[in-house]
C-alpha positions as CSV (number, residue, x, y, z in Angstrom):
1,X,4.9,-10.1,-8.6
2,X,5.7,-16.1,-10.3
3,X,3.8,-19.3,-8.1
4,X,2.9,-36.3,-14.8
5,X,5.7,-33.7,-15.9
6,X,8.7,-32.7,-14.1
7,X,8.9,-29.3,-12.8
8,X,12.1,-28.0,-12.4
9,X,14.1,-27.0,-9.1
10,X,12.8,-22.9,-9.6
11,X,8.7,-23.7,-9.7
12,X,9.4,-26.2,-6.8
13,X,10.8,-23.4,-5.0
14,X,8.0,-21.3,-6.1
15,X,5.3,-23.7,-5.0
16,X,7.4,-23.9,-1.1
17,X,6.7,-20.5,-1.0
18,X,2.9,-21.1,-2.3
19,X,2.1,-23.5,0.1
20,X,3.1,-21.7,3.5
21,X,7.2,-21.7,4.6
22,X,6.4,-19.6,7.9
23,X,7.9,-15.9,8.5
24,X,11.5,-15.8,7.5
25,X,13.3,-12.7,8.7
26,X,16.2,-10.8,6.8
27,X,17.1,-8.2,9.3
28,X,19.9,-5.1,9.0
29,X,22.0,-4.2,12.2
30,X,19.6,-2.8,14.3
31,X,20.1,1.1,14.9
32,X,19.8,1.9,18.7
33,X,16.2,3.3,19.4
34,X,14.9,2.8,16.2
35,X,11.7,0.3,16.0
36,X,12.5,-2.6,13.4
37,X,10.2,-2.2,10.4
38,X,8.0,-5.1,9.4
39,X,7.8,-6.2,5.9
40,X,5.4,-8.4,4.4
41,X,5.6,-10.3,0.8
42,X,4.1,-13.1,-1.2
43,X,7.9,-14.8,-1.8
44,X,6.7,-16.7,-4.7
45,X,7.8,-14.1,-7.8
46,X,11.0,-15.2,-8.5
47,X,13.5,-13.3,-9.4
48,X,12.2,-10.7,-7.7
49,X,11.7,-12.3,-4.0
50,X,11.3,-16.3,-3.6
51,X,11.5,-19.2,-1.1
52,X,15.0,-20.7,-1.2
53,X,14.7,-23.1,1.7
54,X,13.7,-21.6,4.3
55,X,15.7,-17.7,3.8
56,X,13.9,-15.2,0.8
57,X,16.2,-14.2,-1.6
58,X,15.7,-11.9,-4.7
59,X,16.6,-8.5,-6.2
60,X,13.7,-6.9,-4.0
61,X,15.9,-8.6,-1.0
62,X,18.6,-7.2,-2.3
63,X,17.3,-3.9,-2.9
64,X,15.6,-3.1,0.4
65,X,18.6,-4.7,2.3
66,X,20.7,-1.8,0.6
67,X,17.6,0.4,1.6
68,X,17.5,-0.2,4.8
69,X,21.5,0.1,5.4
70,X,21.0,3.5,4.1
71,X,18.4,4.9,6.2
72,X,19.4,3.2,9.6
73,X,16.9,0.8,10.1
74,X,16.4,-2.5,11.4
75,X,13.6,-4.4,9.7
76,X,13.0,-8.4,8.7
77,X,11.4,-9.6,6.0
78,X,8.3,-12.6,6.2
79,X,6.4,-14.5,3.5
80,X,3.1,-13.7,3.9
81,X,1.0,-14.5,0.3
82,X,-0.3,-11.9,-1.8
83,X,-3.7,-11.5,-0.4
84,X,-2.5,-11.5,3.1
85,X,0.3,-8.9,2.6
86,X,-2.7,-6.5,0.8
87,X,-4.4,-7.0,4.0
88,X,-2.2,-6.8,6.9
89,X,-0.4,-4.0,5.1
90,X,-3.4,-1.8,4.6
91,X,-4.2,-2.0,8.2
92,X,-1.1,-1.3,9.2
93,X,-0.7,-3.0,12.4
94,X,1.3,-6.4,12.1
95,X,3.0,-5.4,8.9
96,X,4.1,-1.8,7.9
97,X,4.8,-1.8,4.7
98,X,4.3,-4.7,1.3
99,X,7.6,-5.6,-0.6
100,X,6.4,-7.7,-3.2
101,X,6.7,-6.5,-7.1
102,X,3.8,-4.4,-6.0
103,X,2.9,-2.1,-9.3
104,X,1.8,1.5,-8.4
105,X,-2.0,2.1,-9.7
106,X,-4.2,4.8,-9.3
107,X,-6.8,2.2,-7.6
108,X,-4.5,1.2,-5.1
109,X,-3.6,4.6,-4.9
110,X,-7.0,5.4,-3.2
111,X,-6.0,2.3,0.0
112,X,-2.1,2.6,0.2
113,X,0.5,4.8,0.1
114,X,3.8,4.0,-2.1
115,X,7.3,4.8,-1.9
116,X,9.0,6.6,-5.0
117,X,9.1,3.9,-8.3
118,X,12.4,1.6,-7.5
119,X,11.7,-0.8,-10.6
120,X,10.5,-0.6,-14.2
121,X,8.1,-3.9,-15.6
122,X,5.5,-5.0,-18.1
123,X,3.0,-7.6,-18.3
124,X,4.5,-10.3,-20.9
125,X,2.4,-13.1,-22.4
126,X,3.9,-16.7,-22.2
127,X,2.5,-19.4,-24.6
128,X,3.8,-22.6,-25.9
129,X,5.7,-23.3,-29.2
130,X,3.7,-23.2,-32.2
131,X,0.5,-21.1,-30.8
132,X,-1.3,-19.1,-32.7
133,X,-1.7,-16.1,-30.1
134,X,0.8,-12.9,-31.0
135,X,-0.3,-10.3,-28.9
136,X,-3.0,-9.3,-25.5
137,X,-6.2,-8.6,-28.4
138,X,-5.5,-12.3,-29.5
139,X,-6.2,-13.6,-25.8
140,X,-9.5,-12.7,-26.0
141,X,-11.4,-15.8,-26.8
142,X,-8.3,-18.3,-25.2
143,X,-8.1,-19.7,-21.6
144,X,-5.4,-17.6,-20.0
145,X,-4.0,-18.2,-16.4
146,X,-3.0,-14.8,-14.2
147,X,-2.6,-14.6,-10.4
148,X,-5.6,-13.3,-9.1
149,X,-6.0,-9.3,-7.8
150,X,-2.5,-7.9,-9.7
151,X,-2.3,-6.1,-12.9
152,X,-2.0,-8.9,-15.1
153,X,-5.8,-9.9,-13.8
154,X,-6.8,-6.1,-14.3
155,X,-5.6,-6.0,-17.5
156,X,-7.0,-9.1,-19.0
157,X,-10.4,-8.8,-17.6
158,X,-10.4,-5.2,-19.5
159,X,-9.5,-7.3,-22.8
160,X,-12.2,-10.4,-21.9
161,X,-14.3,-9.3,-19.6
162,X,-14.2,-8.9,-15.6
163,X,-16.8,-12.1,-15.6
164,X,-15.2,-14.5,-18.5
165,X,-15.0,-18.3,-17.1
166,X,-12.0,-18.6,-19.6
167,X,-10.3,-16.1,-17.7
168,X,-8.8,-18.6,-14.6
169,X,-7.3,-16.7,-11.5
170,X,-5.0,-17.9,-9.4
171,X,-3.5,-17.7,-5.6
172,X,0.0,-17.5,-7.0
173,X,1.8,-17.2,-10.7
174,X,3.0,-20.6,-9.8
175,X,0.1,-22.3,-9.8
176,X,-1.1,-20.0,-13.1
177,X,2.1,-21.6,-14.8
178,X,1.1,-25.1,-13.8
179,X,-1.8,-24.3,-15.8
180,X,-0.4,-23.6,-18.6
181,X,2.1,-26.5,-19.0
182,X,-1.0,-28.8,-17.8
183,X,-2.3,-27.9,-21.0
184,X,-5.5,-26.0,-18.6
185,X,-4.5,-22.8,-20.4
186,X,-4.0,-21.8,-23.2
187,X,-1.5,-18.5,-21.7
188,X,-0.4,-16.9,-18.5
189,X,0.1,-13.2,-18.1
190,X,2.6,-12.2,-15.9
191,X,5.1,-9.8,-15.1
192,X,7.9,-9.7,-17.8
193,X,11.0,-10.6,-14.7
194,X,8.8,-13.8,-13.7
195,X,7.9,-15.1,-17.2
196,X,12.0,-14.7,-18.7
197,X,13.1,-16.3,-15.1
198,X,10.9,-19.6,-15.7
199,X,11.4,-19.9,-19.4
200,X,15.1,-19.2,-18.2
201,X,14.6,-22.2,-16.2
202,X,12.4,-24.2,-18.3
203,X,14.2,-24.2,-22.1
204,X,12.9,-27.9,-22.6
205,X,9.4,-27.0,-22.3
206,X,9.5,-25.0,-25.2
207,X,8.0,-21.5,-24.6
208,X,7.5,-17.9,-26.1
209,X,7.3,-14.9,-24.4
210,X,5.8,-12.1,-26.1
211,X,5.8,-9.0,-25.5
212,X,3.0,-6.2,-26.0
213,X,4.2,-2.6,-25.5
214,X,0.7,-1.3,-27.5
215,X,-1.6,-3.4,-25.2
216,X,1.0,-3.9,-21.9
217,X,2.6,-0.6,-20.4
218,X,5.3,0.4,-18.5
219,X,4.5,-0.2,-15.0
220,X,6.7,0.8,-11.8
221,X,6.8,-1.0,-8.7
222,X,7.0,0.3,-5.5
223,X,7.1,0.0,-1.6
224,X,3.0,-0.4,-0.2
225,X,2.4,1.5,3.1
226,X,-1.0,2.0,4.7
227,X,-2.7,5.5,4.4
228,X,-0.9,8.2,6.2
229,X,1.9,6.1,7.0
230,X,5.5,8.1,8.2
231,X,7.5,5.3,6.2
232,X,7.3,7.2,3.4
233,X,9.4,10.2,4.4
234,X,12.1,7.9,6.4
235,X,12.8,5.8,3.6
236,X,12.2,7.6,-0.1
237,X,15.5,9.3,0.5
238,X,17.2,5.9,1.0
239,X,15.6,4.7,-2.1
240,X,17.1,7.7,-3.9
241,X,20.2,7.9,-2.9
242,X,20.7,4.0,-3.4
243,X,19.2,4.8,-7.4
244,X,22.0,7.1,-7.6
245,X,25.1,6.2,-5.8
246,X,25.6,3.0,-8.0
247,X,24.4,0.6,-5.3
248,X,20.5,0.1,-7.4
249,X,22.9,-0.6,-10.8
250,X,24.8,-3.3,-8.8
251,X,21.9,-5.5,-7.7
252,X,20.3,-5.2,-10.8
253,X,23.0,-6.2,-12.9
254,X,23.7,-9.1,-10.3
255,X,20.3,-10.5,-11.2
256,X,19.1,-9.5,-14.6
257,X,22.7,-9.3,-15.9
258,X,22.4,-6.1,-17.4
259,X,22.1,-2.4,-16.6
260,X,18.9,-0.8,-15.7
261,X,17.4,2.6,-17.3
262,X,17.9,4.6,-14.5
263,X,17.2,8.2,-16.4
264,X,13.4,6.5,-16.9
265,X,13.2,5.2,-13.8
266,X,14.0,8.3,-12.0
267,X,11.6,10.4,-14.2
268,X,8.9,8.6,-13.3
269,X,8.3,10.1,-9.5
């Protein structure tokens, strides 16, 4: 859940967020008596959470602002890095819970705990103009760039093998997109927001995105908590009601520019 040529001004923001910005806090009015919740995120998956400056913006800002407004809660938001919000999250001391495109598995089922599904994604496969790769089965013999430890990396070391050199992981999908346009990979995998933002961004660098739905599934995103965490109980009824009262529809149209499938996203709980 995104981190000579000219990059342009959304992978430099990316790679601010990649190299180390500090904590920056996004904080609701503080409810009288109520501990502020800690979130922590790798804010280098734009559009769903990124550095801008020195403030993290994004529909997942977005999202658990409207959250968090619902339930009562004061809470701030810091820019952790993937492997360091996995971490800190699962011990649950620092950080209480990991907002960061975070997909719901059944392995990380077995070391966190997850809110209900608040967004619907898919691994999508970005190439340059002209290749000759047209689905996941064709990536098997290529160099392809994914960020290390998410479900892009699960799912291509099913397809090439957990061990495969051409297989190159990565700290951020920043960096795994540098790859690519370095000419160091021949693909990246990555969730299907990131890879239409950067191609949004990038049209002179002449990309494809392709999609996969027989090799790539749906996947659903969701709030990380350590094991046995309360969090769960205070805030899956904020989630819900801000899925239903128009609020979710809003933020998501603000970003992506078009509605969301709610009745899908609601039936998978």
């Amino acid at each position: 859940m995104g981190k000579g040529w000219i990059m342009s001004a959304f992978v430099a923001l990316m790679i601010v967020g990649l190299v180390g910005c500090g904590s920056n806090n996004v904080n609701s009015n503080k409810s009288a008596g109520i501990e502020k919740i800690k979130f922590a995120s790798d804010a280098s998956y734009a559009p769903m959470e990124y550095m801008d400056t020195d403030t993290i913006k994004g529909f997942d800002i977005d999202f658990i602002k409207a959250v968090m407004e619902e339930a009562g809660l004061s809470y701030e938001v810091t820019n952790t890095g993937w492997d360091t919000m996995l971490t800190s999250v699962k011990q649950g001391t620092e950080y209480q819970a990991g907002l960061s495109s975070v997909s719901i598995t059944d392995e990380r089922k077995e070391t966190y705990d997850y809110s209900i599904p608040y967004f619907e994604s898919t691994n999508m496969i970005m190439v340059k103009e002209g290749s000759d790769i047209k689905n996941a089965l064709n990536l098997k013999d290529k160099k392809v760039a994914v960020q290390a430890a998410t479900t892009a990396d699960e799912l291509m070391s099913g397809i090439m093998g957990i061990d495969n050199a051409n297989l190159k992981r990565f700290d951020s999908n920043a960096v795994a997109l540098m790859e690519l346009n370095g000419g160091g990979a021949d693909a990246v995998v990555a969730d299907i927001a990131i890879v239409r933002e950067y191609m949004k961004n990038n049209p002179k660098q002449n990309l494809v995105g392709i999609m996969d739905t027989e090799n790539f599934g749906a996947e659903y995103y969701g709030i990380l908590y350590p094991k046995g965490s309360d969090l769960r109980a205070k805030l899956d009824p904020a989630i819900q009601k801000v899925l239903e009262n128009g609020k979710y529809a809003e933020i998501y149209k603000t970003w992506f520019g078009e509605e969301p499938n709610l009745d899908k996203l609601l039936k998978a709980k």
